[in-house]
N, C-alpha and C positions, 0 to 999 in steps of 0.2 A: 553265259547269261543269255536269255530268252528277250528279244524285242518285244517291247509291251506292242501293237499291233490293234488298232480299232477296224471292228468290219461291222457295214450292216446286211445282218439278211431278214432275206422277204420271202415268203415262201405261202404258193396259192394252190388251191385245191379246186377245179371248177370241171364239176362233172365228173371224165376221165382222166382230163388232164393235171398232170403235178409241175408245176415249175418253183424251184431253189434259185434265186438271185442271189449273189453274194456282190457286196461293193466296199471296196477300199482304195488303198494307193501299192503302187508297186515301180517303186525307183522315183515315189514322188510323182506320179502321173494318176491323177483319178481313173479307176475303173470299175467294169462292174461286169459279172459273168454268169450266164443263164442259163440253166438245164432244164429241159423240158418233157417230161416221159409222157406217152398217152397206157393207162393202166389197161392191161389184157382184161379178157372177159366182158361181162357187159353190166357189173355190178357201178354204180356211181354215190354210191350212197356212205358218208362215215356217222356209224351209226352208234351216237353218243347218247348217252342216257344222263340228264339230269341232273338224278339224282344217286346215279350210283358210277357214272363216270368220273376219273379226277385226269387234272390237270398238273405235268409235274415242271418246273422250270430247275435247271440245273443240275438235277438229280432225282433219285428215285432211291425210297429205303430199300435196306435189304432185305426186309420182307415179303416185300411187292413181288407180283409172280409176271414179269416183265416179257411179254413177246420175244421169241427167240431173234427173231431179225435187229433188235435194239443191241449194238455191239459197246455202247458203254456207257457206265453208270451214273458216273459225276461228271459237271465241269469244274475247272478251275479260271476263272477269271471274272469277269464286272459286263450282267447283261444291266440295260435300261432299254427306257420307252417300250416298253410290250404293249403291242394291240393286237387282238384279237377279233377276227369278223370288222377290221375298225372303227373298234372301240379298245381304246387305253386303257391299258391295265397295271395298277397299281403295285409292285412287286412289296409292298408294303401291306398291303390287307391280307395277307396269307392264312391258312387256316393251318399250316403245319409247316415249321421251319429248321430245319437243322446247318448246325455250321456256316452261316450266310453272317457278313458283316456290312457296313454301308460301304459303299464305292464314292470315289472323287468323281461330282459330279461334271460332266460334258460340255466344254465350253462350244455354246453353238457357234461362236462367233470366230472360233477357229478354223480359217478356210484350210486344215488340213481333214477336217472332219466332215467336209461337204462330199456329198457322195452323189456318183453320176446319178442314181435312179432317183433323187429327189429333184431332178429337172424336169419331171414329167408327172401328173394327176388325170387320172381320169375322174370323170364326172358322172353319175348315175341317172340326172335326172332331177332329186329329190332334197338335193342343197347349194352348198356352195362353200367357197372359203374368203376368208376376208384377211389382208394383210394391212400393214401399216405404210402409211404412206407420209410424206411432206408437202403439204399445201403448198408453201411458199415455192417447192423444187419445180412446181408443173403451174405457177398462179398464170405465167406471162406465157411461157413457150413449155410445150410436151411433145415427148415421143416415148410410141411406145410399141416392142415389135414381139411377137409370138408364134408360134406354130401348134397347128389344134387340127385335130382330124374328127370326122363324123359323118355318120349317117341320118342322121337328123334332120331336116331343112330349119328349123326353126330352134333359137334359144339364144339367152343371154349370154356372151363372151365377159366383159368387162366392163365395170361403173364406178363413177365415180360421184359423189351429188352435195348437195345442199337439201336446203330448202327451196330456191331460187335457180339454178343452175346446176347442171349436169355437166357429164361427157361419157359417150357408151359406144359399146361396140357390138356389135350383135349378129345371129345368122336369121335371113329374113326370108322365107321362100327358097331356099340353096346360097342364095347370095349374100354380101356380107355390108352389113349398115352402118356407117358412122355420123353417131351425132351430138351436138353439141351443142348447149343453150348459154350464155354468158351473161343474159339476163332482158335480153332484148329481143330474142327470137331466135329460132331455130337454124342451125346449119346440118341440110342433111348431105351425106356421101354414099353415094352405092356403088358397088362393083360392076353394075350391069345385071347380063341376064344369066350369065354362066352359072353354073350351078356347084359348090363346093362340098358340097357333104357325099361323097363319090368315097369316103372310108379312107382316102390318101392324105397327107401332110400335107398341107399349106400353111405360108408365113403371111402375117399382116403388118406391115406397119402404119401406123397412122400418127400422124402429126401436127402439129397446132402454130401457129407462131402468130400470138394476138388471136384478130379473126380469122385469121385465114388457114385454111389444112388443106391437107395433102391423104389419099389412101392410093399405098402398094399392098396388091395380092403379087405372093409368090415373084417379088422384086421386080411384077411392072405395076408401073404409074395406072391406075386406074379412076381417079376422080380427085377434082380440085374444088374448092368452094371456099364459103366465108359465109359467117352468121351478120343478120344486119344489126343498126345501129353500131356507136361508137366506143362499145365496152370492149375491151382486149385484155381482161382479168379474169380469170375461171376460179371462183369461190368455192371450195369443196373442205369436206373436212378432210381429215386423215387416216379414213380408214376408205381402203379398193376394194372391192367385190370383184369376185371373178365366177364364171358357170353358174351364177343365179343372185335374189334379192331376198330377204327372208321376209321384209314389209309390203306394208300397200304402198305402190308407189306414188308422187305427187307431180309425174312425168307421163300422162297415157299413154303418149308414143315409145316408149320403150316399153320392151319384150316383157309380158309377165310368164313367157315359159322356162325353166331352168335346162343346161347346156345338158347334153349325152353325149358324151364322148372325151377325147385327151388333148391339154394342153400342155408345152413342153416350151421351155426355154424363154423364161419372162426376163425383157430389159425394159426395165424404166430408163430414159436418159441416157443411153448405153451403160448402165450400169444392171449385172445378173440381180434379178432377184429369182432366191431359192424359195422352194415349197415350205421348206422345215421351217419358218420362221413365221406361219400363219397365226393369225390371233383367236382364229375359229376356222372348224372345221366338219363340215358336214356330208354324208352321202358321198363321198372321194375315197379314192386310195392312192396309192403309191404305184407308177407305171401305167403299162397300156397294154391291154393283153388282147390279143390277135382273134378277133372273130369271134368276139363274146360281148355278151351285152347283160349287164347286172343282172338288174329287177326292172320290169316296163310294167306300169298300171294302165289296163283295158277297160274303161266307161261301159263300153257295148256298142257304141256309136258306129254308126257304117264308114264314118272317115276314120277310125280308129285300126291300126293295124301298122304291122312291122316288114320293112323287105329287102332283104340279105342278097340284094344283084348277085349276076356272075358266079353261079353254084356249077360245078359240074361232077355230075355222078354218075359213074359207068359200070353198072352191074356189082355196085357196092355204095352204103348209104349208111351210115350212123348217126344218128342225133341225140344227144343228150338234153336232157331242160328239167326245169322244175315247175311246180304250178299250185297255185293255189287259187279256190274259187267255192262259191255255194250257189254257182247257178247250177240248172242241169242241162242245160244245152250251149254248144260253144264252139267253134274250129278254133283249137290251138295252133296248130300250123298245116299248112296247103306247101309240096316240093311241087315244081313244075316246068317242063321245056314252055317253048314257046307257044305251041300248039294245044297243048293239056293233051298229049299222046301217051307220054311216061309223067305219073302223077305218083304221089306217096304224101297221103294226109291223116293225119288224128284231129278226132274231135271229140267232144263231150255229147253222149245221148243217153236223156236221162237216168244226169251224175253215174254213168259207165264212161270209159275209151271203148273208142273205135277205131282201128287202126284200116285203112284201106291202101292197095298197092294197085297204079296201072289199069282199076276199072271192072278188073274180075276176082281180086283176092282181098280179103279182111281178116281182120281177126280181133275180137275173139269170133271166135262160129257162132251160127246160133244153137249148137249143142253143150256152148259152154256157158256156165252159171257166171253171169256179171256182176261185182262186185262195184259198190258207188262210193265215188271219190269226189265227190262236191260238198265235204262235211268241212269247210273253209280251212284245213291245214295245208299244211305245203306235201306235195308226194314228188319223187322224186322220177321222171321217164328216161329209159332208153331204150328207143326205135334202132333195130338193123335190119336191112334188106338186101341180103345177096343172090347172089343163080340160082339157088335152091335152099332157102330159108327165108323163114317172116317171122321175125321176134318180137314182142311186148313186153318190156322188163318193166316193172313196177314198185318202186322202194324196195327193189333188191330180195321182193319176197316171191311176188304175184309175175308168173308166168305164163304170156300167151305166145304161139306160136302156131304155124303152118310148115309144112315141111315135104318131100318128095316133089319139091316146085318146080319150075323152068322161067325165072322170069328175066326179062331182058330189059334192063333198065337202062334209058340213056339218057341223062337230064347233061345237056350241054348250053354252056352259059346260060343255067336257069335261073329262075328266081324261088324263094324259100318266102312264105307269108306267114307272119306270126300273130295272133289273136282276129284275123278278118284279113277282108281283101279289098283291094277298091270300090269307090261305087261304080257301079256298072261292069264288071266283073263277075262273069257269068260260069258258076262249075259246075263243069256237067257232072248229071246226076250220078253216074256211078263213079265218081272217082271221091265222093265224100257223103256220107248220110246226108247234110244242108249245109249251108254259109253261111249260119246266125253268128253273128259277132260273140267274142270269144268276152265276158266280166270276169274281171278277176286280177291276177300276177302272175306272170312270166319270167323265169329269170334261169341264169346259167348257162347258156345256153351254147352247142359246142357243138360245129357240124366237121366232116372230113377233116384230120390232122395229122398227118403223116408229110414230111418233104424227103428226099432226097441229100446229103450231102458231101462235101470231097473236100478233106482236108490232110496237110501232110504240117512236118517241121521241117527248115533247112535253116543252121546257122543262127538260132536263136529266133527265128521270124516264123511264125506263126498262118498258113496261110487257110482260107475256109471259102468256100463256095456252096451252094443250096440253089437250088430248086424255089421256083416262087404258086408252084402249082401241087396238088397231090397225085398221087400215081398209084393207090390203094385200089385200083378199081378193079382186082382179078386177073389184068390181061398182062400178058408176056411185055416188057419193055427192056429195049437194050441201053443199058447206060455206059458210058469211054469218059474215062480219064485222063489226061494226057498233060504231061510239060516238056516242054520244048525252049531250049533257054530260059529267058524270061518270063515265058507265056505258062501260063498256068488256066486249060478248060477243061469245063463240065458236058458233055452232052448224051441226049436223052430221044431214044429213039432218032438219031443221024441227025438231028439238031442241036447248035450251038446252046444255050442255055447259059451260061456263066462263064467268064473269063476273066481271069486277074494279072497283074503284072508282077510279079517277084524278084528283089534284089539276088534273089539265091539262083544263080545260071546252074551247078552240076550239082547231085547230090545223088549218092549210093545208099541201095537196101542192101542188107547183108544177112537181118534175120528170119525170120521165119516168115510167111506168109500163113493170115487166119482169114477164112470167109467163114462168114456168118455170127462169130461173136469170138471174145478171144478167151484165154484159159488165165486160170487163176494164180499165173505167174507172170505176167503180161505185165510189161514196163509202167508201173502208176505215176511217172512225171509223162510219157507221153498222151496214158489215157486221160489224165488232167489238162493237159493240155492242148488235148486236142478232141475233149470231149466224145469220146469213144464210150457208147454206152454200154453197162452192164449186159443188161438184159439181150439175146440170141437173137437174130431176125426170124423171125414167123411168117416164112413163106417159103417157094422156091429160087434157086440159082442154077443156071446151065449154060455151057459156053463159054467157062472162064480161059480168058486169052492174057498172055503178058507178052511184051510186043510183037504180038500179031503170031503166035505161037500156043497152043492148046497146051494149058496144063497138067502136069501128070497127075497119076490119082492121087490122091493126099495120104499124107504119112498116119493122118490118128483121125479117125471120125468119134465124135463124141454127141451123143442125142442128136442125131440127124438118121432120115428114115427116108425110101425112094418118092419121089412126087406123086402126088396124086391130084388127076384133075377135081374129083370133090373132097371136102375133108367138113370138118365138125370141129367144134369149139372140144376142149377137154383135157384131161390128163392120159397117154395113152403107155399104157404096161407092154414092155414087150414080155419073151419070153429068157431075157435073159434074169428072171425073180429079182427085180426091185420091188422095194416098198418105199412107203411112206412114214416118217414118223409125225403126226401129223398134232400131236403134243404130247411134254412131259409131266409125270406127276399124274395124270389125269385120271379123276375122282367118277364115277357114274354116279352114286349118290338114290336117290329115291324114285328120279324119275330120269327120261332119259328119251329123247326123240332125234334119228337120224334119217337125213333123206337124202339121194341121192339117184344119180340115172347111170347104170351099166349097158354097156353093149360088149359083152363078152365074146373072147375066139378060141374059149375055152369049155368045157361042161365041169371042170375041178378049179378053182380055187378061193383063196382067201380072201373076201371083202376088206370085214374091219374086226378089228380085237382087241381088248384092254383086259389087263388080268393082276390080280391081287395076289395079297401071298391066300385066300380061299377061293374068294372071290373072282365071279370074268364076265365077261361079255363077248360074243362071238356072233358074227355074221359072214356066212360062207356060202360056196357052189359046189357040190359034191352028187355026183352021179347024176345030173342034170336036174338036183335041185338044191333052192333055198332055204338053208336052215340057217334061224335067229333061237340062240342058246342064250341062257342067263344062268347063272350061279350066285347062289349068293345065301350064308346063312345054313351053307354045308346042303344045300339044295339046291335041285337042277331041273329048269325049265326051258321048255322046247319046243320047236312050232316049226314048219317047212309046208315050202310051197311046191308041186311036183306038177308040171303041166302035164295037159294030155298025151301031145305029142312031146320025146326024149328031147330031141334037139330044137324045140323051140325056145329057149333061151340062147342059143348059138347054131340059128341056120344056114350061114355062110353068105346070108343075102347083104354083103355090107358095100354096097353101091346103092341101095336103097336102106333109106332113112327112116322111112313110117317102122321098120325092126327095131329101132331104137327102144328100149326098153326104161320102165319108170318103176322104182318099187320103197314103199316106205317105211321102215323097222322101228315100233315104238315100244319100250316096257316102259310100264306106268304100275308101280307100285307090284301087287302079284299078279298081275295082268301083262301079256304081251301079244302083240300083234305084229303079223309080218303081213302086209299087203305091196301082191304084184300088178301093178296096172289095175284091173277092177275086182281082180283076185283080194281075198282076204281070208286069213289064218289066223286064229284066236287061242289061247290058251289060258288059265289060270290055275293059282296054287294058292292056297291060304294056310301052307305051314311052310314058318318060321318066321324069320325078319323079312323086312322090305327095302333095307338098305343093302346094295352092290356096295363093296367097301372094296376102289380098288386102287391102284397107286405107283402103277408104271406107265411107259410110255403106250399111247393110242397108235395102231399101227394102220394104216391103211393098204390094201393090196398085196401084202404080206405079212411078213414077220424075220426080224433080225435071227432066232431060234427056231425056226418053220422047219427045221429035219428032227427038230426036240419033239420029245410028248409034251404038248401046249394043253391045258384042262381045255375041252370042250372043242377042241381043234378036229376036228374026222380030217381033213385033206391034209398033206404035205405038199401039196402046191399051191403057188403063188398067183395071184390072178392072173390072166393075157387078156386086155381088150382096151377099152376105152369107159373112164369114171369122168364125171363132170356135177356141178352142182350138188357139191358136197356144202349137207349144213349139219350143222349140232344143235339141237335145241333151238333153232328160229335163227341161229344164227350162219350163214355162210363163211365157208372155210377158205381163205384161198391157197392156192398150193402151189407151190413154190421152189427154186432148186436146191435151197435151204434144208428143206424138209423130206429131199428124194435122196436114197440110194439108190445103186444100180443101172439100169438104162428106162428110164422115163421120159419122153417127151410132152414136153407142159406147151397147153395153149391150143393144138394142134392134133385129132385125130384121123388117121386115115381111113375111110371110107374103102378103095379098093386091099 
C-alpha cells in the first residue's frame, strides 16, 4: 500500500530562469527543496497564444500531439488551490474533463500540512495581504517580530488601525519606523540612521506594553519610547495588513507607499503566523527569488529609477527584462563601474532599442531598419555581451547583433540603473543616446546566474556548499574541494569560499568518476539527492587532480570536443553523421517558412528533410551549393543558390565570425524561395496541387536512411559545422539531447 503523501509545488519561470520548489514532510520534519536551471540560448519568451494555447492539469487526451520531452500522461492523485501568474484557479470551471472526481478537501488547520515555503511572501509593490487578527490578544501588551529583505528605502511593513488609533511599522529613508497612536498622540521609534534595504535579511521586533515600546533591528535594542497621555489600550479591529493599505488613510504619518520586497516568519505573541491563512491577497507570491524584481511603474520623474548595487561583470553580461511603454524616448537600464569606463545601456529612441557597449559599440547600426516597440504591449529583452559578440534578442524573434569584437568589459562592484538615474547624474555622451527617464513597466528582470557548488552524501547526511558570487565571466578559475575529517571546504581561485562541519569523519568512492555531466545510468537516489543537474556543463575543464595527482585520460568521452578560446552559441555536427529528429508526424501542409544560420566545414550535406509516402521537402549543400526542393502532387520544384566563389560557403576562416552565414528557405503555396544573406532565388509552378502532404519525422542535419534513395535527396552526406536559430514558421525550435543522434554538441560551437 502506497502512503497517501501531500506536497506542495511552486514552480516559476522568470526570464531564463526555471525554478521547481517541492515542500512536504519527511520523517515528520517540514521541508522544502529547490532546483534552479538557467535555460541555454538567449530565447526568454513562453510563447502562448490565447486563443489557441490550452492549459492541461492532470492529464492530457490521447489525441493531443504532446512535446516529446513530456514523459507521462496522467496523474493519479488530488491537486487543489492552482494559481496561475497569481491568480487562483478554479479546477472546477473546466472546459473539458475526463475521469476527475472531487477530493477530500484540506484541512488548513492541520499543522502537518503547513509547508516551509508558506513562511515567506514577497511583495511587488502593487498590494498587500490582510490576515485576521484578535483585538483583545494585542489591546493591553504586543509583540510582534519578522524578517523582510529589500531594496526599496521606503514602504509600508505592517498596520494595524481604527478609526482613532493605529500601530504601524514601516521602512522610512532605509530605516525602520515604529508608530503608534492610542488616542492621545503619537509615539514615534526609529532605528536611526543605518540604512536596511542593502537586499540582506533583517529581523524586527517591536513591542508595546501599555504605552511604552521597545524596537530590535536584527536582535539589538535600538529605540525605546512611550505615546503621551494616559491611554494604555490600542483599539484596532481584526484584520493586519502587511506590505501595503488598499484605503485613504486617516493617519498622514504613515506610509502611503506599498512594500517591494520579502517578508518571512510572522509571530504575533510568539505564536507563527502562516501566509496560507490570509483573508486577502494581492500583488504577492509565495517565496523570495534572488535578484529579481516583478513589475516596477516609472512616472518619468528624474527621482524615478531603480539600483541593483554590487554588479560585477567580467567580459560576460546577460540581462533579461520585460517592458512595456508608449513613450518614444527612455533609458531602460544604464550597467556601470564607478568611473562610467565599462558601460553597457539600452534605451528607447524614438519607440526603437538601442543597445550601446563601453562607448564605441551599438547596436542596432545605422544600416539596420529599426523596428518601434512603444505600441504599449509588453516585449520581452535579452541583452548579451561577451569578448566577441553584442546581442539584441527581442520577443524571441527580432535579432541584433555585432560580432568579430574585442571588447574588455570589467564592471566590478558596479551598479545596474533601471528606468533613470539620480539627479545629478551625469552620462557621458557616448555611452547612451540621452538620460530621459524611462515611462512605462519594468519587470522580470534577471542579471548573472550561475554559482559554483560542492556536495557529497556520507551516512545518510547530506552535505552542500556554493558559492555566493558568479564566475561566468570567461576567465580560467581554479576551484578544490576537499574533506579532511570533519571539515568539509570549497575553494575558488586559492580562496577559502565555504566550509561546513560534518558528522561523517571517513567515507569511500568506489565508482566511477563523471566530469562534466553524468550518463543515463547515473544513481537517481544520489542525483536527487544531491541535486546533480541533468543538463552537461558548457564550457571548459583542465587540470583535473584527485589528491594532488593528474588524472588519466578518461575511459568514454561523450559530446565533449577540444577547447577553444572563442566559440558561438549553437548546435555543432561533427563528422561522425548525427542528426536531428527534430519532430514526429510532421505535416508541411500549404505553406511553410524555415530560417536558420549555418556555418558549414563541409561543401556536401543535408540541412533539413521531411518526406511523405509522395510528397517531401528537402534542403541541402551539394557541390558548394544550396538547393531548397519541394515535391508535392507528383511535382517537383527547385531553386539553388551557387556563389561566385566554390568555397565561400566553407572558407575555413572559422576564427572569424563576420563568415557566419544567414539564409532563409520559404515555399509559399507554388512559390518558393531560397535566400542567402542578400542573395535571393525564386521559382514558381502552377501545375498541380499546393498541398505538401507529408507525415514522417522532420530531420535536421541528416537522415536516419541517408545511404537510402531519399526523393529529392542529391547528397549522402550528413551535414559538419555549426546550425543555431532554428525556427519553423515564426516559431523557434530548441534543440535538445532528446532530439540528437550520433555526436552533436548542443549550446556550444567551436570557432577554431
Amino acid at each position: 500500500m502506497i502512503e497517501e503523501q501531500k506536497k506542495a509545488l511552486f514552480s516559476y519561470l522568470t526570464g531564463k530562469i526555471v525554478r521547481l520548489i517541492t515542500c512536504g514532510r519527511i520523517r515528520g520534519r517540514k521541508t522544502c527543496q529547490q532546483k534552479k536551471k538557467s535555460l541555454k540560448g538567449i530565447s526568454t519568451v513562453l510563447d502562448l497564444d490565447q486563443n489557441l494555447s490550452k492549459i492541461f492539469v492532470g492529464g492530457y487526451p490521447n489525441v493531443f500531439a504532446m512535446q516529446l520531452e513530456v514523459n507521462y500522461s496522467a496523474f493519479t492523485g488530488g491537486i487543489e488551490e492552482l494559481s496561475i501568474g497569481n491568480t487562483p484557479v478554479s479546477l472546477w470551471n473546466f472546459e473539458e474533463a475526463q475521469n476527475i472526481y472531487g477530493n477530500r478537501e484540506r484541512d488548513d488547520k492541520d499543522e502537518e500540512d503547513e509547508v516551509e515555503l508558506e513562511r515567506v511572501m514577497r511583495f511587488d509593490g502593487t498590494g498587500y495581504v490582510t490576515l485576521k487578527g484578535d483585538p483583545n490578544q494585542i489591546k493591553k501588551q504586543f509583540t510582534i517580530i519578522f524578517n523582510f529583505k529589500t531594496t526599496s528605502k521606503d514602504g509600508l511593513l505592517f498596520l494595524v488601525k481604527n478609526s482613532h488609533s493605529f500601530l504601524s511599522i514601516e521602512l522610512f529613508e532605509g530605516s525602520i519606523l515604529y508608530q503608534f497612536d492610542l488616542g492621545n498622540g503619537m509615539a514615534v521609534l526609529s532605528s536611526g540612521t543605518t540604512s536596511y534595504n542593502d537586499g540582506k535579511w533583517h529581523s524586527v521586533e517591536a513591542g508595546r506594553q501599555g504605552n511604552m515600546a521597545i524596537l530590535k533591528i536584527d536582535n539589538e535594542h535600538k529605540a525605546y519610547g512611550s505615546s503621551p497621555g494616559n491611554a494604555t489600550f490600542l483599539i484596532t479591529t481584526e484584520i493586519m495588513y502587511f506590505g501595503g493599505f488598499p484605503q485613504d488613510r486617516n493617519f498622514k504619518h504613515i506610509s502611503n507607499k506599498a512594500f517591494v520586497g520579502c517578508i518571512r516568519d510572522v509571530q504575533i505573541e510568539s505564536k507563527n503566523v502562516p501566509w496560507s491563512t490570509y483573508l486577502k491577497a494581492y500583488g504577492v507570491s509565495y517565496g523570495c527569488s534572488e535578484k529579481v524584481e516583478n513589475v516596477a511603474s516609472f512616472r518619468g520623474n528624474t527621482k524615478d529609477f531603480i539600483r541593483l548595487p554590487n554588479i560585477s561583470a567580467i567580459n560576460y553580461l546577460q540581462l533579461t527584462l520585460k517592458f512595456n511603454t508608449t513613450q518614444e524616448n527612455g533609458l531602460l537600464f544604464y550597467a556601470t563601474d564607478a568611473g562610467q569606463w565599462n558601460t553597457v545601456s539600452l534605451s528607447m529612441v524614438n519607440g526603437s532599442l538601442v543597445m550601446y557597449a563601453k562607448g564605441k559599440y551599438r547596436i542596432p547600426s545605422g544600416r539596420t531598419k529599426f523596428r518601434r516597440f512603444n505600441d504599449g504591449k509588453w516585449h520581452a529583452v535579452s541583452a548579451t555581451l561577451d569578448r566577441n559578440t553584442f546581442i539584441l534578442y527581442v520577443d524571441d524573434y527580432y535579432t541584433y547583433r555585432s560580432k568579430n569584437l574585442s571588447i574588455k568589459l570589467e564592471i566590478d562592484n558596479g551598479n545596474i540603473y533601471f528606468g533613470g538615474v539620480p539627479e545629478g547624474y551625469d552620462i557621458n555622451s557616448n555611452n547612451a543616446p540621452h538620460q530621459e527617464p524611462f515611462i512605462g513597466c519594468i519587470g522580470d528582470v534577471t542579471v548573472n546566474d550561475n554559482e559554483l557548488k560542492y556536495a557529497f552524501s556520507c551516512n545518510d547526511e547530506i552535505v552542500k556548499l556554493s558559492t555566493k558570487h558568479t564566475l561566468n565571466d570567461a576567465r580560467w578559475h581554479t576551484a578544490a574541494f576537499t574533506k579532511h575529517g570533519s571539515s568539509a571546504k570549497l575553494y575558488v581561485d586559492n580562496n577559502l569560499v565555504k566550509e561546513k562541519r560534518t558528522s561523517c569523519k571517513n567515507f569511500r568512492i568506489t565508482n566511477s568518476f563523471y566530469l562534466g555531466g553524468i550518463s543515463s545510468g547515473f544513481e537517481p537516489d544520489a542525483q536527487r539527492s544531491l541535486n546533480v543537474p541533468n543538463t552537461s556543463f558548457n564550457g571548459c575543464i583542465r587540470n583535473l587532480q584527485f589528491y594532488g595527482h593528474i588524472m588519466d585520460q578518461p575511459t568514454e568521452l561523450k559530446g565533449v570536443i577540444p577547447c577553444s578560446d572563442t566559440e558561438e552559441y549553437g548546435a555543432f555536427f561533427s563528422v561522425d553523421a548525427g542528426y536531428m529528429r527534430i519532430a514526429e508526424n510532421f505535416d508541411v501542409g500549404r505553406t511553410m517558412e524555415i530560417k536558420m544560420s549555418i556555418k558549414p566545414r563541409k561543401l556536401e550535406g543535408l540541412l533539413l528533410s521531411v518526406h511523405g509516402k509522395k510528397d517531401f521537402l528537402v534542403l541541402q549543400m551539394s557541390r558548394g551549393k544550396v538547393i531548397f526542393t519541394v515535391g508535392f502532387g507528383g511535382n517537383i520544384i527547385s531553386t539553388e543558390y551557387e556563389p561566385l566563389e566554390k568555397d565561400l560557403l566553407c572558407n575555413g576562416h572559422w576564427h572569424n565570425i563576420t563568415d557566419f552565414l544567414s539564409f532563409t528557405a520559404t515555399k509559399h503555396k507554388n512559390i518558393i524561395i531560397l535566400a542567402i544573406n542578400e542573395h535571393q532565388s525564386i521559382k514558381t509552378s502552377h501545375e498541380g496541387t499546393t498541398d505538401t502532404q507529408t507525415s514522417n519525422p522532420l530531420f535536421l542535419g541528416g537522415h536516419a536512411d541517408i545511404a537510402s534513395s531519399l526523393k529529392g535527396v542529391i547528397t549522402q552526406e550528413s551535414f559538419v559545422g555549426c546550425i543555431s536559430g532554428l525556427s519553423i514558421n515564426s516559431k523557434l525550435i530548441h534543440l535538445n539531447d532528446k532530439k540528437s543522434v550520433g555526436k552533436i554538441i548542443l549550446g556550444v560551437c567551436p570557432t577554431s
